[in-house]
N, C-alpha and C positions, 0 to 999 in steps of 0.2 A: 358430532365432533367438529371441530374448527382447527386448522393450524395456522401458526405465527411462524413464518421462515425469515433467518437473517444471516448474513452474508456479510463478511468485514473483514477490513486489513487488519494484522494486529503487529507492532514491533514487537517480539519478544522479550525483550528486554523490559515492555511492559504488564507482560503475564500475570506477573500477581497481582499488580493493581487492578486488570480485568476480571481475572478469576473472583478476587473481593465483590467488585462493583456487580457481576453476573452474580454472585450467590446470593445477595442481599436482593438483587432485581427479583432472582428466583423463588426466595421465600413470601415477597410481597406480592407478585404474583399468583403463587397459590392460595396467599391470604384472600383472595380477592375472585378465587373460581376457576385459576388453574389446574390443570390435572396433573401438570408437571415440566419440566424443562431439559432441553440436550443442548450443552454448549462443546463444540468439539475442535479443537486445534489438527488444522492440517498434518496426515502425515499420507505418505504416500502417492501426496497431488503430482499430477505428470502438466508438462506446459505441453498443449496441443498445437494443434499446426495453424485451427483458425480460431480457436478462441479457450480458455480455460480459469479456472475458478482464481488467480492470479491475475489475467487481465480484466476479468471484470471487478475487480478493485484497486487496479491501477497500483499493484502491490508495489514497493521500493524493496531494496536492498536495506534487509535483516528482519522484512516483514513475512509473518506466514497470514494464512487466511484462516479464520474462524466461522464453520457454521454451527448454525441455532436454528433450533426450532423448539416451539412452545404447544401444546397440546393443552384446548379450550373444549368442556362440553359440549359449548353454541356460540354462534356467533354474538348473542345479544350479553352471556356473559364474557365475553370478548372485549368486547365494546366499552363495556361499562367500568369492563377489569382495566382497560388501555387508560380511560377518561381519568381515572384514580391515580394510575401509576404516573401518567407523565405532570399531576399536580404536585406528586409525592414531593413533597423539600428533600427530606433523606436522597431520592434519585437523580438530584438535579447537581451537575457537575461543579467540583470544591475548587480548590484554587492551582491544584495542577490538572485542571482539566480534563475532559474526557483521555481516556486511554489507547483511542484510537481514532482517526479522523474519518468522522462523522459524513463528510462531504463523499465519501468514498464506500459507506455502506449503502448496501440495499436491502429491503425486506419487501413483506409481502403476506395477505391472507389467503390461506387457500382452505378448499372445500375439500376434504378428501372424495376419491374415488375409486380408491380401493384401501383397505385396511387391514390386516393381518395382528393389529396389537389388541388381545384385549386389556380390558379397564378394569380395574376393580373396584 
């Protein structure tokens, strides 16, 4: 297994146009050898003393933070799932632009090293 982690400001006010733009990302990702996806709107996030999921997206006033993660068999369908997606036309930002600024998310692939989910 392989996972896809992502980390973003989101304004609220633009929620559904994320929600749209994640479920569409989501379906063509599993087209492609996903095993599935979690998009999760912050609740309960506390601001820490030195650092918390709010500064590390440099959040503004009326933003919350979204995380995502994505669950890949293997790396190598990973890879070839990402190659696809970001050619995808359908995925590539319309004229009111992405939903959340982009300069300000992080992601990441990680290896699991422990796992407790199984797959079916």
């Amino acid at each position: 297994m392989y996972v896809d982690g992502f980390v973003l400001p989101l304004n609220e006010a633009r929620l559904s146009d994320y929600t749209a733009m994640a479920e569409l990302f989501a379906r063509k990702a599993q087209a492609l050898g996903a095993l599935g996806t979690v998009e999760a709107l912050g609740d309960g996030l506390e601001h820490g003393h030195t650092t918390d999921f709010f500064r590390a997206v440099q959040a503004e006033d009326g933003e919350n933070v979204v995380f995502s993660f994505m669950l890949w068999p293997d790396k190598a369908t990973r890879d070839a799932g990402w190659e696809r997606l970001m050619g995808d036309p359908e995925l590539q930002p319309g004229p009111q632009g992405m939903p959340f600024d982009g300069k300000r998310m992080f992601w990441g692939g990680f290896k699991p090293i422990v796992s407790a989910i199984e797959l079916k």
